[in-house]
RODO-2510 file (C-alpha; in nm, 4 decimals, decimal comma):
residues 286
     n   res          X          Y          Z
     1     x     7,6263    -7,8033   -13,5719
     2     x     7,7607    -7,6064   -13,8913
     3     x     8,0311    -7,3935   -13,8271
     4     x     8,1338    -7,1176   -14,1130
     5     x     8,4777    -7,0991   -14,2052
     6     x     8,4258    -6,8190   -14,4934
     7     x     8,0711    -6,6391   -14,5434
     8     x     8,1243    -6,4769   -14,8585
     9     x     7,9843    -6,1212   -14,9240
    10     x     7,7017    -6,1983   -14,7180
    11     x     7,5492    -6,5621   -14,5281
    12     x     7,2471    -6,5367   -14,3412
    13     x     6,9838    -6,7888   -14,2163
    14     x     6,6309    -6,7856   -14,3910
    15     x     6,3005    -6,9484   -14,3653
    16     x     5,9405    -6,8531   -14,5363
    17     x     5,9412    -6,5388   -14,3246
    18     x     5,7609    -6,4000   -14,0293
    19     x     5,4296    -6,3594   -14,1574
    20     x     5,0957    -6,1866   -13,9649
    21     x     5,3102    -5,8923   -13,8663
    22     x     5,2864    -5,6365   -14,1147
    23     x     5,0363    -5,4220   -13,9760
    24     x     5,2845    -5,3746   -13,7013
    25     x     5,6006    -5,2699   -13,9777
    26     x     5,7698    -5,5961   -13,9438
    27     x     5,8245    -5,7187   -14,3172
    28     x     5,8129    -6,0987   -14,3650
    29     x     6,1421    -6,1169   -14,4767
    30     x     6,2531    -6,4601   -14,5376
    31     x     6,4761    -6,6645   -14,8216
    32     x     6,4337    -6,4049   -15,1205
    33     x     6,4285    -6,7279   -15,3750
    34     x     6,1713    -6,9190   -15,2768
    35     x     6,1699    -7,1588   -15,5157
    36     x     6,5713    -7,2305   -15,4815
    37     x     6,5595    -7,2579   -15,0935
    38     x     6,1739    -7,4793   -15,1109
    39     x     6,4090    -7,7292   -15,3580
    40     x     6,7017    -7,7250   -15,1317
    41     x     6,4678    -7,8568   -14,8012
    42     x     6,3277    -8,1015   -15,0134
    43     x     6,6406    -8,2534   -15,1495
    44     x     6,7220    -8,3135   -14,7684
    45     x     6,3917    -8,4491   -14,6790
    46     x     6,2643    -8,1302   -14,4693
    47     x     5,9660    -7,9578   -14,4360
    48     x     5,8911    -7,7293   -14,6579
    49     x     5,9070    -7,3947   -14,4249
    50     x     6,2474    -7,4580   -14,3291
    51     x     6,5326    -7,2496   -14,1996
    52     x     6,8558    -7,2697   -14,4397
    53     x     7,2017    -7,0630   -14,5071
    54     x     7,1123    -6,7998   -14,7901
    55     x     7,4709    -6,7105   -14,9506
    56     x     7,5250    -6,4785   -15,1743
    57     x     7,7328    -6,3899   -15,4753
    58     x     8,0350    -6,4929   -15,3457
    59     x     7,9799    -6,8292   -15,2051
    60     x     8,0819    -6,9543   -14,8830
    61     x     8,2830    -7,2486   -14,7009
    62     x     8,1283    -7,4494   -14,4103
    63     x     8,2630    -7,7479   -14,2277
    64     x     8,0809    -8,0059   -14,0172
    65     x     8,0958    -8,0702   -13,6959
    66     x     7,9010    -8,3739   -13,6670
    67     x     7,7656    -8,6246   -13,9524
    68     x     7,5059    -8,4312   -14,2071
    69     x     7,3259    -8,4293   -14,5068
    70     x     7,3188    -8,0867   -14,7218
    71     x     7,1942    -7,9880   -15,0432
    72     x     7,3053    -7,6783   -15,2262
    73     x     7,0311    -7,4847   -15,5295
    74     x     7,0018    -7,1414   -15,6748
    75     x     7,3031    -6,9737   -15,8170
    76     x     7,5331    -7,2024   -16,0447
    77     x     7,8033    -7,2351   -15,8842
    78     x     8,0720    -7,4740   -15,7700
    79     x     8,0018    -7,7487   -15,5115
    80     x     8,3011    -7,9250   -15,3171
    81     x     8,2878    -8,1686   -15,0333
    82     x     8,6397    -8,1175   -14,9150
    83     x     8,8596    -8,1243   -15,2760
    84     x     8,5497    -8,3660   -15,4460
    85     x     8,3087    -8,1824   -15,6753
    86     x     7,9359    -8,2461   -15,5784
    87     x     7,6764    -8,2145   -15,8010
    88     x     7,3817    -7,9137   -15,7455
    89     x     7,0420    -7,9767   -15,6369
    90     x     7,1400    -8,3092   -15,4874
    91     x     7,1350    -8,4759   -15,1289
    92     x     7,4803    -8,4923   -14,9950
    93     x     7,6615    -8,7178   -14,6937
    94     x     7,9000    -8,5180   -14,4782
    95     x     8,1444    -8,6632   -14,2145
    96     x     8,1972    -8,4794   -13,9125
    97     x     8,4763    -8,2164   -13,9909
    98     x     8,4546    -8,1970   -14,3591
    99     x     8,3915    -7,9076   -14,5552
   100     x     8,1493    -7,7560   -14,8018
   101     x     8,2345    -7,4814   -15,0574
   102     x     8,0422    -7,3286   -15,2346
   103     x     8,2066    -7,1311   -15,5267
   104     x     8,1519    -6,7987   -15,6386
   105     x     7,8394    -6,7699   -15,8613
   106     x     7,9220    -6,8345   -16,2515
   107     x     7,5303    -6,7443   -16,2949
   108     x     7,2799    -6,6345   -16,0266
   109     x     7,3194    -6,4541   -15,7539
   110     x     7,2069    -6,6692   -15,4581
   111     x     7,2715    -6,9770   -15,3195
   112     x     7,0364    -7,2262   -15,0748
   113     x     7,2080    -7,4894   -14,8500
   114     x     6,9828    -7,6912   -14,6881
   115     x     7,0739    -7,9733   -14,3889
   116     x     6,8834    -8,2175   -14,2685
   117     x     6,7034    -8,0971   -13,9254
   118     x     6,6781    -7,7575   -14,0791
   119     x     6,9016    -7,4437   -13,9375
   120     x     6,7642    -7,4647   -13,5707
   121     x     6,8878    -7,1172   -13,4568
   122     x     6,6425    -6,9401   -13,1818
   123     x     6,3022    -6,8033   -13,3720
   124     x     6,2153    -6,3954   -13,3580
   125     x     5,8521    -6,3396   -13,4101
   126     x     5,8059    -6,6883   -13,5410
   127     x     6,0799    -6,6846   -13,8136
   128     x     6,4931    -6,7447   -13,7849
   129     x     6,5056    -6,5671   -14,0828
   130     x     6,7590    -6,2654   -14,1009
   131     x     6,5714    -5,9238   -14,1857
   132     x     6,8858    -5,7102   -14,2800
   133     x     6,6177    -5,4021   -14,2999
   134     x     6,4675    -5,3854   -13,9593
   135     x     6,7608    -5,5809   -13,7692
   136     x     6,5230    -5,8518   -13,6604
   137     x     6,6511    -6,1719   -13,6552
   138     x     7,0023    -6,3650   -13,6512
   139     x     7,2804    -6,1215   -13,7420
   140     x     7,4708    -6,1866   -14,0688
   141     x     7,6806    -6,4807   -14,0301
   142     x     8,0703    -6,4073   -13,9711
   143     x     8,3834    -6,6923   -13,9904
   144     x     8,4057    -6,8675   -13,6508
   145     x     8,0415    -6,8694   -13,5692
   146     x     7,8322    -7,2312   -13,5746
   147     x     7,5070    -7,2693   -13,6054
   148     x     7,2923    -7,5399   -13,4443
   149     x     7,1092    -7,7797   -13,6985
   150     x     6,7861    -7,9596   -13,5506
   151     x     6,7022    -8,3190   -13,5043
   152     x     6,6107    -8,5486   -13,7722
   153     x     6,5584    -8,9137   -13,8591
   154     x     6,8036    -9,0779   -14,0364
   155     x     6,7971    -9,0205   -14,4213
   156     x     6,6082    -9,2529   -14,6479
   157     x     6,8304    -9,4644   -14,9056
   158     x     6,5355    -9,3506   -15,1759
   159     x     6,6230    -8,9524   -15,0851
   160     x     6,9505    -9,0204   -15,2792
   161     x     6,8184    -9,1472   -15,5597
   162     x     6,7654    -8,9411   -15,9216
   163     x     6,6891    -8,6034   -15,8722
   164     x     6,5534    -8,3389   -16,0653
   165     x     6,7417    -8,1100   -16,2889
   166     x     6,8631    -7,8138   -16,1806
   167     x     6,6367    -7,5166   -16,3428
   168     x     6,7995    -7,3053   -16,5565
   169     x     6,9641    -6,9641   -16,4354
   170     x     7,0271    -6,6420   -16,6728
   171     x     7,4057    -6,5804   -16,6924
   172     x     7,5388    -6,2654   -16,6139
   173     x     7,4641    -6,0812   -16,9274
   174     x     7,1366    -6,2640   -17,0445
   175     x     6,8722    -6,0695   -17,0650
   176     x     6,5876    -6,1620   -16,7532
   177     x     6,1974    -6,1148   -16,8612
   178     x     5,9932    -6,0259   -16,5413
   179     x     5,6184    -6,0816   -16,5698
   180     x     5,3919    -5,8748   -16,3743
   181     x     4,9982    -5,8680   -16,3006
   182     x     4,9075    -5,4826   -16,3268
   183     x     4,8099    -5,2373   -16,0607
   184     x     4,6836    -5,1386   -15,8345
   185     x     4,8340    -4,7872   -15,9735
   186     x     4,9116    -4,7904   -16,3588
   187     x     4,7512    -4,5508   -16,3885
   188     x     5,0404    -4,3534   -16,2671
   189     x     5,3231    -4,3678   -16,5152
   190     x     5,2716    -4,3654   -16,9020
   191     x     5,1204    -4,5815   -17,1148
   192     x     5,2346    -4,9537   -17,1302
   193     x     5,3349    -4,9549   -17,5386
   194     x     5,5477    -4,6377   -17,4587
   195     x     5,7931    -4,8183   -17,2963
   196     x     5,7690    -5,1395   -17,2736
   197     x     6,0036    -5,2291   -17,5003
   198     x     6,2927    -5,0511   -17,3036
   199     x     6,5832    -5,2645   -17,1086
   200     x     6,6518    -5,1713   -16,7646
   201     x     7,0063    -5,2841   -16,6025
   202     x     7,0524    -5,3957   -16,2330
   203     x     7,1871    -5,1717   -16,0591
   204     x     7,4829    -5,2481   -15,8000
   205     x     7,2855    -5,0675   -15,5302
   206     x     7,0370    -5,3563   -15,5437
   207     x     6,9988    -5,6057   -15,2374
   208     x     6,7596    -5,7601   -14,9890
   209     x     6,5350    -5,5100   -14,9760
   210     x     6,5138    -5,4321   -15,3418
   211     x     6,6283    -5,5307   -15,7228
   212     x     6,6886    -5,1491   -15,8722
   213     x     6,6770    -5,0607   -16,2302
   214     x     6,8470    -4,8118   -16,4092
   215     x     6,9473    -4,7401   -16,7554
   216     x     6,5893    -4,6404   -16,8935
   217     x     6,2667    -4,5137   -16,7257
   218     x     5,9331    -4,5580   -16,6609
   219     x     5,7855    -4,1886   -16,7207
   220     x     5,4858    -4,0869   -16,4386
   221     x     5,2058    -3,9934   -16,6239
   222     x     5,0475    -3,7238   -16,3617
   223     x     5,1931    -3,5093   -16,0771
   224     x     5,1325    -3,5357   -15,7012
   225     x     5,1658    -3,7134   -15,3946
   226     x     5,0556    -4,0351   -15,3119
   227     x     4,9478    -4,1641   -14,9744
   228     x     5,1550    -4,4562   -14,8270
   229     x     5,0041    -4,8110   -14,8614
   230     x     5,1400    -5,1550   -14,8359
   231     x     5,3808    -5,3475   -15,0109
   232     x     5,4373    -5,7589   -15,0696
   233     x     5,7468    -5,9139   -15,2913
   234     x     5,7449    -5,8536   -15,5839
   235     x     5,5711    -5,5620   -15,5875
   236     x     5,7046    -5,2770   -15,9196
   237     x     5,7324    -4,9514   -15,7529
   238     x     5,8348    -4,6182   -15,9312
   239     x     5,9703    -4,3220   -15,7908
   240     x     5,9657    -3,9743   -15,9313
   241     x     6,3212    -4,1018   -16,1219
   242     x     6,1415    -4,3719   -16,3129
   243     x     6,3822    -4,6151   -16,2521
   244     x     6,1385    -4,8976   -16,1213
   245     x     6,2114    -5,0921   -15,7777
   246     x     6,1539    -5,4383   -15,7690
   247     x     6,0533    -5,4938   -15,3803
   248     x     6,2298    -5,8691   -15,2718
   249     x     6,2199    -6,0448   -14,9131
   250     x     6,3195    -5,7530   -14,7117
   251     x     6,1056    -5,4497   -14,8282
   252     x     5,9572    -5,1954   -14,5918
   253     x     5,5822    -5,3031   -14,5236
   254     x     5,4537    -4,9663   -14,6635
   255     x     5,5640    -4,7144   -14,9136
   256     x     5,4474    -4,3872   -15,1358
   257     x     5,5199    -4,4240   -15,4776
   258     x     5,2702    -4,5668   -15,7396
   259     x     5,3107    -4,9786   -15,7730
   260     x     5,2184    -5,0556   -16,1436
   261     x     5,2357    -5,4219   -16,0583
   262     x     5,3295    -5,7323   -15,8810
   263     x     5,5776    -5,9681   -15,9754
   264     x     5,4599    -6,3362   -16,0395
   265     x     5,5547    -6,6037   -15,8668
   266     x     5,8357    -6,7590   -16,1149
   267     x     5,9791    -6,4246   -16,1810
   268     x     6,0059    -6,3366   -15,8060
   269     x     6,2153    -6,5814   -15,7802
   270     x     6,4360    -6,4797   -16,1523
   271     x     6,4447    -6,1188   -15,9469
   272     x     6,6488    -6,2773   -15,6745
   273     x     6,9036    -6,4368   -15,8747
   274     x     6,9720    -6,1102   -16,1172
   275     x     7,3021    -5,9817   -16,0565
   276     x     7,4531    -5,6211   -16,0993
   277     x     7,4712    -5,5229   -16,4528
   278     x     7,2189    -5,7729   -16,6009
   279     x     6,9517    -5,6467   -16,8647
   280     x     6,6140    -5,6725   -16,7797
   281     x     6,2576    -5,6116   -16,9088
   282     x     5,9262    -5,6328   -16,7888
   283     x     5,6363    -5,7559   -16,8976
   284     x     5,3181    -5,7159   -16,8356
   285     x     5,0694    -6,0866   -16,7760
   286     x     4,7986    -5,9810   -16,9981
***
């Protein structure tokens, strides 16, 4: 059992999403850095698919209430077991009744904690991951609440042996490159070369749902409506504004707009961690 003593701006519970259910409107939802919470499980020893804590921005304090072993990736931030720092990325040993902190993120924007046994809350539609679009899900975790962790073997001695580097996050004013594979509707704003080159900035309005860029445009390059079609991560969407929406975990399943691409895999996970007011450009794969 984890119980949270601070949640930050916001702590929710996250797996790989509840996928098969689009057809229906449910988005897949799920960690919106997959490659920070995938690291995190495997750190502890757990299967890849997970549920972990998702914090964001601001960090968050947990305590124990029985023996565990965490692991904290994404953002760069401060790790504490009680007043001890702890290193990122790594497999840590937790009494019952001590506390992790997480400190507000010096770069990034999102934080994984893993435990051993995985976050065992009840599963919605096959996920326990918190969909803050549809509602589906655990809520958003608040102080006093404790969530269950599942069972699990002991930990190997090996598990806390050398682990890997950290990856490298952008700080808060380094510029982020996006890469995207075109379509399936370029055909819908201007040229590539005429704008290309511009820098958008992250806009504070951006969250779950969807990384928003402002500060330049993408220009449409014809007039009309467009009838609704689906939507993954990481799919480039501009509106009528041209300021281009980068779709993350929580998007709606469908939308009307023209998508001139889809993120990669690496840079989905770059869009997560881009905080307010951080320059970014996009670039096309080929």
């Amino acid at each position: 059992m984890i119980e949270v003593v601070d949640p930050g701006a916001l702590l929710t519970v996250q797996d790989n999403g509840r996928r098969g259910y689009a057809h229906v409107g449910v988005s897949p939802s799920g960690w919106c850095d997959p490659l920070a919470a995938r690291a995190a499980n495997a750190a502890v020893g757990n299967p890849r698919g997970s549920a972990v804590l998702e914090a964001t921005l601001t960090g968050t304090v947990l305590r124990t209430r029985e023996p565990a072993v965490v692991a904290v990736t994404g953002a760069r931030a401060g790790v504490y077991v009680g007043d001890v720092p702890a290193p990122l990325g790594r497999p840590l040993r937790l009494r019952s009744g001590q506390t992790l902190e997480v400190t507000p993120a010096e770069a990034g924007l999102r934080s994984y904690i893993a435990v051993r046994g995985g976050i065992a809350v009840p599963p919605v539609l096959g996920s326990r991951s918190t969909d803050v679009l549809s509602g589906l899900g655990p809520a958003p975790l608040k102080a006093g609440d404790r969530v269950p962790v599942g069972e699990a073997s002991p930990a190997p001695a090996d598990l806390f042996g050398a682990g890997e580097t950290p990856p490298h996050v952008a700080g808060p004013h380094e510029q982020v490159t996006l890469v995207l594979d075109p379509g399936p509707r370029p055909d819908w704003v201007r040229e590539w070369g005429e704008w290309a080159a511009q820098v958008f900035t992250a806009s504070a309005h951006s969250n779950r749902i969807g990384l928003r860029l402002e500060g330049a445009t993408v220009p449409w390059a014809r007039e009309g409506e467009l009838a609704s079609e689906g939507l993954v991560a990481g799919a480039v969407q501009v509106p009528p504004s041209g300021e281009p929406v980068v779709f993350l975990a929580d998007h709606p399943t469908t939308g009307g707009y023209p998508v001139i691409g889809v993120l990669d895999a690496a840079s989905l996970s770059l869009a997560a961690q881009v905080r307010p007011g951080q320059p970014v450009i996009l670039r096309r794969s080929h």
